[in-house]
PyMOL CGO cylinders between C-alpha atoms (Angstrom):
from pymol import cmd
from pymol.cgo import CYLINDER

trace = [
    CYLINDER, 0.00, 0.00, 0.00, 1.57, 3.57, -0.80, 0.3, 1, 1, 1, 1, 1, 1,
    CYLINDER, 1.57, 3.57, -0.80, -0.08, 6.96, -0.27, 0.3, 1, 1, 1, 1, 1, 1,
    CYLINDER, -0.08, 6.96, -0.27, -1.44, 8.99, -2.99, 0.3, 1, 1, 1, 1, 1, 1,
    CYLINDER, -1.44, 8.99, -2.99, -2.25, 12.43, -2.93, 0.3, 1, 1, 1, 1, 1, 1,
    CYLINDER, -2.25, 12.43, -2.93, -5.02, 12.87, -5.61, 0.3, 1, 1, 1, 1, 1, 1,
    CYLINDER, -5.02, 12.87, -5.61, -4.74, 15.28, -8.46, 0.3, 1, 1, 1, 1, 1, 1,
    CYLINDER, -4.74, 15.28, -8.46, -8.40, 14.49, -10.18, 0.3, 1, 1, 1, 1, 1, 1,
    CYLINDER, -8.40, 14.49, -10.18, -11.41, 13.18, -7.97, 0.3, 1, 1, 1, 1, 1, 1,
    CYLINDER, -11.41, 13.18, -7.97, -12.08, 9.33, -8.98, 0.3, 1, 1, 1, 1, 1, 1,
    CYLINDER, -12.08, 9.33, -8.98, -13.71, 6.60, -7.38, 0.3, 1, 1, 1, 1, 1, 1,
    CYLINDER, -13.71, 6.60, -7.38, -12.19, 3.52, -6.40, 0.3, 1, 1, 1, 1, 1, 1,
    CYLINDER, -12.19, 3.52, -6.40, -13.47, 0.54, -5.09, 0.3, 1, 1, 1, 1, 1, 1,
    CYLINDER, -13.47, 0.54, -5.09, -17.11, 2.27, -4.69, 0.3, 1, 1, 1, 1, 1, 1,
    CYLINDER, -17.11, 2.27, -4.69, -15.36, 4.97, -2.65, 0.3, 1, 1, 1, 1, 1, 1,
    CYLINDER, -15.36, 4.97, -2.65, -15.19, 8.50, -3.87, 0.3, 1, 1, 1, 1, 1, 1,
    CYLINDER, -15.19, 8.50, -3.87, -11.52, 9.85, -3.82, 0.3, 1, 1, 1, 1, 1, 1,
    CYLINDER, -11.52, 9.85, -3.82, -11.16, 13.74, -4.04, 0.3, 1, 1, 1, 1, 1, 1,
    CYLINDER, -11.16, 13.74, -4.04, -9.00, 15.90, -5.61, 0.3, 1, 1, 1, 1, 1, 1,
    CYLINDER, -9.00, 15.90, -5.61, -5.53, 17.10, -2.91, 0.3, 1, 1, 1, 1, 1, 1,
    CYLINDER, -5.53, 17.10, -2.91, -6.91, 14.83, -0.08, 0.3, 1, 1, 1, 1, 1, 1,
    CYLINDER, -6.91, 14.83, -0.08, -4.10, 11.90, 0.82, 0.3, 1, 1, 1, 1, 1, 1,
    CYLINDER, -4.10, 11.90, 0.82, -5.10, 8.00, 0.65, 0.3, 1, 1, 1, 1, 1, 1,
    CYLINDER, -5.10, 8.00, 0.65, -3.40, 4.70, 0.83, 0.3, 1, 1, 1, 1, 1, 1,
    CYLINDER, -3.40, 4.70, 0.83, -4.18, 2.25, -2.04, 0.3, 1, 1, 1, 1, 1, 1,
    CYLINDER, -4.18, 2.25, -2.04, -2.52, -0.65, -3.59, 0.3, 1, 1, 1, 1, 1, 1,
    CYLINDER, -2.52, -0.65, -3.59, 0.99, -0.15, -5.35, 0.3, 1, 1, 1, 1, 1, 1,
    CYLINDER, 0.99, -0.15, -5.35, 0.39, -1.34, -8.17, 0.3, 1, 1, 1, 1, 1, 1,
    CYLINDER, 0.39, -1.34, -8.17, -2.65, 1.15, -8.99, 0.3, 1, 1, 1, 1, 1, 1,
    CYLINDER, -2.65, 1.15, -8.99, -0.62, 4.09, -7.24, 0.3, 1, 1, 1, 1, 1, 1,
    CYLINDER, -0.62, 4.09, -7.24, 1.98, 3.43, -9.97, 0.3, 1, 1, 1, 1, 1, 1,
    CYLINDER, 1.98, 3.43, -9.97, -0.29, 3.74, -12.94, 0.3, 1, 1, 1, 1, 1, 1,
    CYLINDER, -0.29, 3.74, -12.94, -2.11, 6.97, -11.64, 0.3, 1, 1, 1, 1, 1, 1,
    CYLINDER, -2.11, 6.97, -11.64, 1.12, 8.55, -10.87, 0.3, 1, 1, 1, 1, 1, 1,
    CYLINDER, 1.12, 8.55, -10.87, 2.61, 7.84, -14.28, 0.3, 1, 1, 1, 1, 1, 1,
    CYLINDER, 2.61, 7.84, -14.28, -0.65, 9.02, -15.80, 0.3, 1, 1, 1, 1, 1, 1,
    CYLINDER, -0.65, 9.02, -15.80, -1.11, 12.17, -13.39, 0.3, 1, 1, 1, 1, 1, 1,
    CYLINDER, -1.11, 12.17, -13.39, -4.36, 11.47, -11.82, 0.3, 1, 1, 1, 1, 1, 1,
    CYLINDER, -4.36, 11.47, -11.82, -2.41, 11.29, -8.45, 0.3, 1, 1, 1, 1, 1, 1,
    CYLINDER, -2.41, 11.29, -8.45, 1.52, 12.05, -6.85, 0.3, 1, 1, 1, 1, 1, 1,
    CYLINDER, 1.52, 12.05, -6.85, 2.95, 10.14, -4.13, 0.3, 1, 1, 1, 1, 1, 1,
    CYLINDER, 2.95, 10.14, -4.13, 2.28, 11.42, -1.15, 0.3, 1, 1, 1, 1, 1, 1,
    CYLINDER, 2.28, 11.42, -1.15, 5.48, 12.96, 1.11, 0.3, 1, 1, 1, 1, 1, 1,
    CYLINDER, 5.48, 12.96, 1.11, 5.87, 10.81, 4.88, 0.3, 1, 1, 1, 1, 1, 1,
    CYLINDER, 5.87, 10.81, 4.88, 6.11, 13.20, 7.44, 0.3, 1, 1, 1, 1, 1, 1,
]
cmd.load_cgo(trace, "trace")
């Protein structure tokens, strides 16, 4: 699971993701979005 920040609201699984709100999905799907700019990895603080 990685952290995404989203760029674009989506939903995902049935659940609504907004746009600059952080949330953990699976890698593989944080990989695409980031490569396709729907999301950025999200900074650990």
């Amino acid at each position: 699971m990685i952290k995404v920040k989203m760029n674009v609201q989506t939903a995902y699984h049935g659940e609504l993701l907004r746009a600059g709100k952080v949330y953990e999905i699976d890698e593989t799907i944080a990989k695409r979005w980031i490569a396709s700019k729907i999301a950025a990895k999200a900074e650990d603080k």
